[in-house]
MDAnalysis code that builds the backbone (N, CA, C; Angstrom):
import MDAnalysis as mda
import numpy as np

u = mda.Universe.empty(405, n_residues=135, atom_resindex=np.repeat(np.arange(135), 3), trajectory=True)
u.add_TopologyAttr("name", ["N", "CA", "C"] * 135)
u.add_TopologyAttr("resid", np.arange(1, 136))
u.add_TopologyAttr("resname", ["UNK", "UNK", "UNK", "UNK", "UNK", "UNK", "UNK", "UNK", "UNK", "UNK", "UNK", "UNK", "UNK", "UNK", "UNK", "UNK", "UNK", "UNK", "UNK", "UNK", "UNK", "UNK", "UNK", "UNK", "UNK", "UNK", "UNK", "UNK", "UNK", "UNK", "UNK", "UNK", "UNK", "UNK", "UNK", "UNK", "UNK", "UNK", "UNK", "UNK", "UNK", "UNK", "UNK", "UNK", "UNK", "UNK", "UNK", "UNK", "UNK", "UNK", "UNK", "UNK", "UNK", "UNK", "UNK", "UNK", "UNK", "UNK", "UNK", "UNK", "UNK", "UNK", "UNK", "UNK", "UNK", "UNK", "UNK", "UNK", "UNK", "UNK", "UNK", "UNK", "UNK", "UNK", "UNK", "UNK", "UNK", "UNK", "UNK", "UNK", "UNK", "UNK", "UNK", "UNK", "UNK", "UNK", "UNK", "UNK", "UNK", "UNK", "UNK", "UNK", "UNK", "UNK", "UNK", "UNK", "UNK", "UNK", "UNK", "UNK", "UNK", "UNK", "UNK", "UNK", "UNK", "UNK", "UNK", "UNK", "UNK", "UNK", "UNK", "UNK", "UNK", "UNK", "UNK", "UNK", "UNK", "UNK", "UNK", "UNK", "UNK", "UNK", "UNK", "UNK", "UNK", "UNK", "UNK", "UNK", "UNK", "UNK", "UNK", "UNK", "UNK", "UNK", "UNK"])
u.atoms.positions = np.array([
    [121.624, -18.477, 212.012],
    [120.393, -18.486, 212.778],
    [120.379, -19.668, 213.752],
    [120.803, -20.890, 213.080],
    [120.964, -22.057, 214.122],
    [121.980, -21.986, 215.325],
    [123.095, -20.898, 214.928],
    [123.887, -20.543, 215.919],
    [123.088, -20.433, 217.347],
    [122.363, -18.773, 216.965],
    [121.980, -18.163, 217.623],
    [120.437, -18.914, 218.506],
    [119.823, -20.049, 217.896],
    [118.809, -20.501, 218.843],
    [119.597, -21.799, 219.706],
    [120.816, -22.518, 219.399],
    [121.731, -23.079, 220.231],
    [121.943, -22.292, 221.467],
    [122.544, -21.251, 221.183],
    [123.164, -20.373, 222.066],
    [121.739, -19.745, 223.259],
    [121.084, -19.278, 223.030],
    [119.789, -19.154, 223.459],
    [119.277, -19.862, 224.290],
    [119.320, -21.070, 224.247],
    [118.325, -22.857, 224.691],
    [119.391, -22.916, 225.804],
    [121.115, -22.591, 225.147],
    [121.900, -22.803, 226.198],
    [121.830, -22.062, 227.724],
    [121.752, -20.463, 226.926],
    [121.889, -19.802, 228.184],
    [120.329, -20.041, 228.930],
    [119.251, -19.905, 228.138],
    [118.053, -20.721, 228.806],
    [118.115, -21.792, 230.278],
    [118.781, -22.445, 229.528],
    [118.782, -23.952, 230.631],
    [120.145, -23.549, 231.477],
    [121.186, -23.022, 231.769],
    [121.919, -22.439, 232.736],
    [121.526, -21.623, 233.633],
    [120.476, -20.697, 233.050],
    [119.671, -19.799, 233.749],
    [118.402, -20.014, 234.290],
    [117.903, -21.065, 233.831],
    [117.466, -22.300, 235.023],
    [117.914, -23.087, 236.008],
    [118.790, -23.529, 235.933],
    [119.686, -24.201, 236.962],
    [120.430, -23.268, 237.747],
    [120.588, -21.851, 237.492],
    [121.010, -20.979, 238.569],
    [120.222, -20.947, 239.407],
    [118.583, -20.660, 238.717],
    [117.375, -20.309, 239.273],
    [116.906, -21.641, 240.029],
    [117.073, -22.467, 240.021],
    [117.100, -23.765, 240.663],
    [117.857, -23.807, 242.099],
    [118.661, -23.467, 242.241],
    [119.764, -23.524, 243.323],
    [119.770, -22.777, 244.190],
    [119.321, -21.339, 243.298],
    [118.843, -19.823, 244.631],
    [117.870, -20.173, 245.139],
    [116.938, -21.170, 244.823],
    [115.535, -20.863, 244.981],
    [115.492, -22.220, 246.070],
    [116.211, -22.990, 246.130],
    [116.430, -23.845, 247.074],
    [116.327, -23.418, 248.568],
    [115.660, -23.441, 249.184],
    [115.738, -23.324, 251.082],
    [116.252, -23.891, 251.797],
    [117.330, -23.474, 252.721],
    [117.979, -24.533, 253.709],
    [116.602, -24.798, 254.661],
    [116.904, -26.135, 254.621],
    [115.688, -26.960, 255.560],
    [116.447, -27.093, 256.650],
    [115.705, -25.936, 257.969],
    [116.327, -25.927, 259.366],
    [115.486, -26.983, 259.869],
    [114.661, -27.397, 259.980],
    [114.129, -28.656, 260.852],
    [114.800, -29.566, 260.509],
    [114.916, -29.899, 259.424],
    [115.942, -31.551, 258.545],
    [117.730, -31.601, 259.696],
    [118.183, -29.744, 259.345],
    [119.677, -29.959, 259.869],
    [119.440, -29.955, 261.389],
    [118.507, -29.687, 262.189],
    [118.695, -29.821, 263.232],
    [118.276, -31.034, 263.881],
    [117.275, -32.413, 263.107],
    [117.312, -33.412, 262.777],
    [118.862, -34.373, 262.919],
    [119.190, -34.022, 261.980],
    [121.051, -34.461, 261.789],
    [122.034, -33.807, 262.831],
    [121.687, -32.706, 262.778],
    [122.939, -32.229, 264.372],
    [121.803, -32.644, 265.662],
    [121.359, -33.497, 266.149],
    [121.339, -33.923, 267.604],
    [122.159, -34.942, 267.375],
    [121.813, -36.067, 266.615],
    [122.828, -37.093, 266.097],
    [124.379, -36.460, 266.467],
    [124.495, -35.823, 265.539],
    [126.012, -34.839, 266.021],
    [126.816, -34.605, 267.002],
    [125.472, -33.892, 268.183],
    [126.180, -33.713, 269.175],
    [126.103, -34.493, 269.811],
    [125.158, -35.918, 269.925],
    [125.182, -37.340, 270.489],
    [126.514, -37.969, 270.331],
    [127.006, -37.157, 269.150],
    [128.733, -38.106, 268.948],
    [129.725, -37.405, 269.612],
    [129.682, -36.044, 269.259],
    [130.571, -35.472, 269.531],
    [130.677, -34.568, 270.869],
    [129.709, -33.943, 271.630],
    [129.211, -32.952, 272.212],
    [128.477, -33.336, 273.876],
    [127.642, -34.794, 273.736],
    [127.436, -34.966, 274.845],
    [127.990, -35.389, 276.247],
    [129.426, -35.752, 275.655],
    [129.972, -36.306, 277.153],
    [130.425, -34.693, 277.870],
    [130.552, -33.401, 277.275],
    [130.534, -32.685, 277.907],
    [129.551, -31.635, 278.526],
    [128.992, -31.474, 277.289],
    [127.787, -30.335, 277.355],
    [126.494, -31.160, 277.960],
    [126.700, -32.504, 278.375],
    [125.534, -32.996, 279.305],
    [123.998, -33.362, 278.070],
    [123.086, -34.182, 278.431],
    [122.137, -34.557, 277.675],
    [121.409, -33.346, 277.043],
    [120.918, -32.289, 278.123],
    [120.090, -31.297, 277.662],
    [121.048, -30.383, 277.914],
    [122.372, -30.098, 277.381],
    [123.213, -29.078, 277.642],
    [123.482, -27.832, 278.439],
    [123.108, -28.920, 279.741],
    [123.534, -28.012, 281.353],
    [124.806, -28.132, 281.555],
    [125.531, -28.467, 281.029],
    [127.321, -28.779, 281.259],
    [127.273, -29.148, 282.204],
    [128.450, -28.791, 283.239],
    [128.880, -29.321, 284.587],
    [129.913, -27.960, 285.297],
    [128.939, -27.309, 285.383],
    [129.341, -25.591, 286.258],
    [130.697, -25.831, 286.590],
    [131.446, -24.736, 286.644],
    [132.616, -24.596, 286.491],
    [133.649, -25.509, 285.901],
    [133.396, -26.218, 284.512],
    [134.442, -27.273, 284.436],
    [133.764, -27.042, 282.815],
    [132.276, -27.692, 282.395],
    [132.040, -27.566, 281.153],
    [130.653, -26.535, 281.227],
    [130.828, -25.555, 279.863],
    [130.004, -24.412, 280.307],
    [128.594, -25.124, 279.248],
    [127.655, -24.438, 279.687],
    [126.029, -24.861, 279.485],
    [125.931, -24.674, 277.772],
    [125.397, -25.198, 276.977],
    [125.028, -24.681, 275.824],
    [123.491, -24.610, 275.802],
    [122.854, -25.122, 276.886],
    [121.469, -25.019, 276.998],
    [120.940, -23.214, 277.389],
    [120.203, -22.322, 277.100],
    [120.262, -21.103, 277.180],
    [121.588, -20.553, 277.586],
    [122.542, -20.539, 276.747],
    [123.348, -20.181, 277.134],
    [123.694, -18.887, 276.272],
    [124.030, -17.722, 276.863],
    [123.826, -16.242, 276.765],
    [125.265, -16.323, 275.306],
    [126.511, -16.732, 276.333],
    [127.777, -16.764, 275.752],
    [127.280, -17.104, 273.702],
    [126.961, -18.274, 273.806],
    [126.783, -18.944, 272.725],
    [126.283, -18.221, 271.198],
    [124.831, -17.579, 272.167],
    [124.010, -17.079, 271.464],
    [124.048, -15.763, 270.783],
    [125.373, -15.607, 271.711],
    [125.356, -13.931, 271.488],
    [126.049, -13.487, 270.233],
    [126.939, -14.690, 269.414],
    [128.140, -14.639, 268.218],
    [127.838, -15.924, 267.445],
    [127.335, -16.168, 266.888],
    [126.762, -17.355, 265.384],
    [128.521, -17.800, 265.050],
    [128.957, -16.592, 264.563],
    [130.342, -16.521, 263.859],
    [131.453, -17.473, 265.036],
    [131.525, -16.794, 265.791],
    [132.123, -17.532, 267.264],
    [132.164, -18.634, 267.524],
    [130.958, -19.046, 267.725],
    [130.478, -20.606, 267.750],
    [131.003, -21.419, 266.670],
    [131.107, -20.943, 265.965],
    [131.414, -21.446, 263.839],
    [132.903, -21.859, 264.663],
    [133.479, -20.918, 264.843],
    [135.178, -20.641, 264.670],
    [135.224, -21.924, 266.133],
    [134.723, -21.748, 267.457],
    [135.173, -22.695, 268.069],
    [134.910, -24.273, 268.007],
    [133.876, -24.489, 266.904],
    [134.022, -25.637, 266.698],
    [134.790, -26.620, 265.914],
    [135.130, -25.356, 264.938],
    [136.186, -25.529, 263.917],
    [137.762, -25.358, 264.536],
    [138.113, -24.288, 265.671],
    [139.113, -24.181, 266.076],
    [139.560, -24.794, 267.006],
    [138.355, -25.169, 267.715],
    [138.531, -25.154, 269.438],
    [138.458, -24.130, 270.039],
    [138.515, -24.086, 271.359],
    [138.286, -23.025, 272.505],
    [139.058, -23.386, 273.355],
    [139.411, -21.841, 273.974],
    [140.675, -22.110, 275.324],
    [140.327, -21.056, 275.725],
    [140.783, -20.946, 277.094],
    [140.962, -19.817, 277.779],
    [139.711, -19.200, 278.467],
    [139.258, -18.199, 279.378],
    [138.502, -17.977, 280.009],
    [137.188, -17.394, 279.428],
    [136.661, -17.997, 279.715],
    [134.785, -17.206, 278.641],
    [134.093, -17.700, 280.012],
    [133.186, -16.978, 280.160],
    [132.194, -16.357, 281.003],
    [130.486, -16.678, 280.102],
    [130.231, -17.541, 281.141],
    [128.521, -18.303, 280.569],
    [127.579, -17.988, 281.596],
    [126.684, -17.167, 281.318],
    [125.775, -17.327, 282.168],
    [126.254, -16.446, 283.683],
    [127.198, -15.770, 283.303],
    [127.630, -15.349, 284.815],
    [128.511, -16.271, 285.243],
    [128.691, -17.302, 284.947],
    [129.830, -17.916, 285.842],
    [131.056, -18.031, 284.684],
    [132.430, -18.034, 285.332],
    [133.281, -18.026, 284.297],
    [133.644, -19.669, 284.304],
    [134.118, -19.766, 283.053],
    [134.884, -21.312, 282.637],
    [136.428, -20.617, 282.459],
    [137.083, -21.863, 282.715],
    [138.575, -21.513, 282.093],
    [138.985, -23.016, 281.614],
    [138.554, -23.493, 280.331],
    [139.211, -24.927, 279.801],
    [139.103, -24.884, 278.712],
    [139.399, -26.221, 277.837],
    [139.640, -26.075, 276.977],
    [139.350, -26.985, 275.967],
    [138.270, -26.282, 275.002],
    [137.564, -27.108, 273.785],
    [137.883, -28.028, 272.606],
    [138.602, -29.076, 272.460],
    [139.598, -28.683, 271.178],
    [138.487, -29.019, 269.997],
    [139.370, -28.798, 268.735],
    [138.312, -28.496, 267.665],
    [137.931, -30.438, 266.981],
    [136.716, -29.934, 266.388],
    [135.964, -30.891, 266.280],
    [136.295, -31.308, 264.621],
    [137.261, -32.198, 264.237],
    [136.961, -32.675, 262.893],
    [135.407, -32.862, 261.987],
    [134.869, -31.613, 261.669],
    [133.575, -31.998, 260.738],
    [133.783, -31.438, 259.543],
    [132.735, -31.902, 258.921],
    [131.874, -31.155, 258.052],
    [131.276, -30.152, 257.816],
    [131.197, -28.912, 256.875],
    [130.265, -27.563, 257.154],
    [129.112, -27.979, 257.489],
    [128.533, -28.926, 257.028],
    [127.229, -29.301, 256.547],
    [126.540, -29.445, 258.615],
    [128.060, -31.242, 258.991],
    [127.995, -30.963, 260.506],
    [127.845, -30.130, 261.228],
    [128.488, -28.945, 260.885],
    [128.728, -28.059, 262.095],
    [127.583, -27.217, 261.780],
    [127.057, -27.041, 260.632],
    [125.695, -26.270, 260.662],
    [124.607, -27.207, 261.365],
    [124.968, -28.062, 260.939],
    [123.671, -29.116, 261.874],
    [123.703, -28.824, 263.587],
    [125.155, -29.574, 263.969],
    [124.979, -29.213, 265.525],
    [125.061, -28.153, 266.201],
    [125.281, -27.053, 265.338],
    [124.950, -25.509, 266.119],
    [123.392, -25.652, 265.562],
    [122.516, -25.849, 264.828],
    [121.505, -25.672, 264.484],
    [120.515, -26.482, 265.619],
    [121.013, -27.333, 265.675],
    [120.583, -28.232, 266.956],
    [120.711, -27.394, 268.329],
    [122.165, -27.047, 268.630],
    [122.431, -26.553, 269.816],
    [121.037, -25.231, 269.778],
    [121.314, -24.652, 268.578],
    [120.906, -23.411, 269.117],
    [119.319, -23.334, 268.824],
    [118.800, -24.289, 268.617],
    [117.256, -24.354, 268.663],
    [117.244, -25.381, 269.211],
    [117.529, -25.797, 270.653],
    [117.485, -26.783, 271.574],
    [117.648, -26.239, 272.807],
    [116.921, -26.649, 274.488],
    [116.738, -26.845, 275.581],
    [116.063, -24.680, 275.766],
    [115.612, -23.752, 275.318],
    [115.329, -23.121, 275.370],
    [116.118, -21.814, 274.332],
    [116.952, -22.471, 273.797],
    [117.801, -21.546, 272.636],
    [116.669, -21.353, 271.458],
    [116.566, -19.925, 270.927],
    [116.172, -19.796, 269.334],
    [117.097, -19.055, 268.992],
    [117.858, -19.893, 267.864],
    [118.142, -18.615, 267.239],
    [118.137, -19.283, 265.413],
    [119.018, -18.333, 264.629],
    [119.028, -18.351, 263.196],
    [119.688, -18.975, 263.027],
    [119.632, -19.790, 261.874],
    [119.561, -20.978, 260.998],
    [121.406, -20.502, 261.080],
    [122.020, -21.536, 260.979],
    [123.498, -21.363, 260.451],
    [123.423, -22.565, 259.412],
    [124.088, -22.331, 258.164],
    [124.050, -22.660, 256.714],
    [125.378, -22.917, 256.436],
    [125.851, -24.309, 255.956],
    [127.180, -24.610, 255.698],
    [127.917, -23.819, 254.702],
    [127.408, -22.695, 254.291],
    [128.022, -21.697, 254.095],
    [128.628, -20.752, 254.254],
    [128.181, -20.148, 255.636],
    [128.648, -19.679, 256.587],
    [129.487, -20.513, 256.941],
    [129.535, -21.615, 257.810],
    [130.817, -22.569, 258.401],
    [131.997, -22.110, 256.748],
    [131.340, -22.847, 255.764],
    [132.821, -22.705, 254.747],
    [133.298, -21.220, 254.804],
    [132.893, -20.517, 254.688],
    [133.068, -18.690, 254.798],
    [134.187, -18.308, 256.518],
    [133.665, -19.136, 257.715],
    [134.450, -19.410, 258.686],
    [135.545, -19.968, 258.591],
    [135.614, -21.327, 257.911],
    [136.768, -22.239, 257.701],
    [138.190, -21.556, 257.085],
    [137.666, -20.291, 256.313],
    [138.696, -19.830, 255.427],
    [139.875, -19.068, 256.552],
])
């Protein structure tokens, strides 16, 4: 009998702490808090203060169509880098991004930043997604 109320209390309190962790909310105001910082380090000498780039050379992340249009994309070029010709806004770029040594946690921050910044909304990206990218 003492087995069985051990065993019980156990799975009890595991099955709290699952329930603990799902029930957790990524806080998008907090990461987009931490990614301006971000792209203050990493992001502004190209993409410009309020991310107008510099037309034909560095492309806009401020409403920028390209960006917004692939979550996943964005994931992969910050993690990979970017090359080659992409088209922003109607005008084409042809250069080349290289990838950014971060953190999931980072790169959810400064796309979270980017993309709820200078007229961008969009959905929350979760360093889960980035790790799910990274693979």
């Amino acid at each position: 009998m003492r087995e069985i109320t051990i065993v019980s209390t156990f799975l009890i309190v595991v099955i709290s702490l699952m329930s603990f962790e799902t029930n957790q909310k990524f806080d998008l105001k907090a990461s987009i808090e931490r990614g301006k910082e971000v792209y203050g380090i990493h992001c502004i000498t190209c993409h410009m203060e309020k991310g107008e780039g510099l037309e034909g050379v560095f492309p806009p992340v401020a409403k920028s169509d390209y960006m917004m249009a692939d979550k996943n994309r964005s994931i992969k070029e910050i993690l990979e880098g970017a090359r080659g010709e992409m088209k922003v806004n109607g005008v084409v770029y042809n250069g080349e991004m290289p990838a950014i040594d971060l953190t999931d946690e980072q790169v959810s921050d400064v796309l979270n930043y980017v993309r709820n910044s200078w007229g961008n909304k969009g959905a929350a990206v979760t360093p889960a997604e980035v790790k799910a990218q990274r693979k």
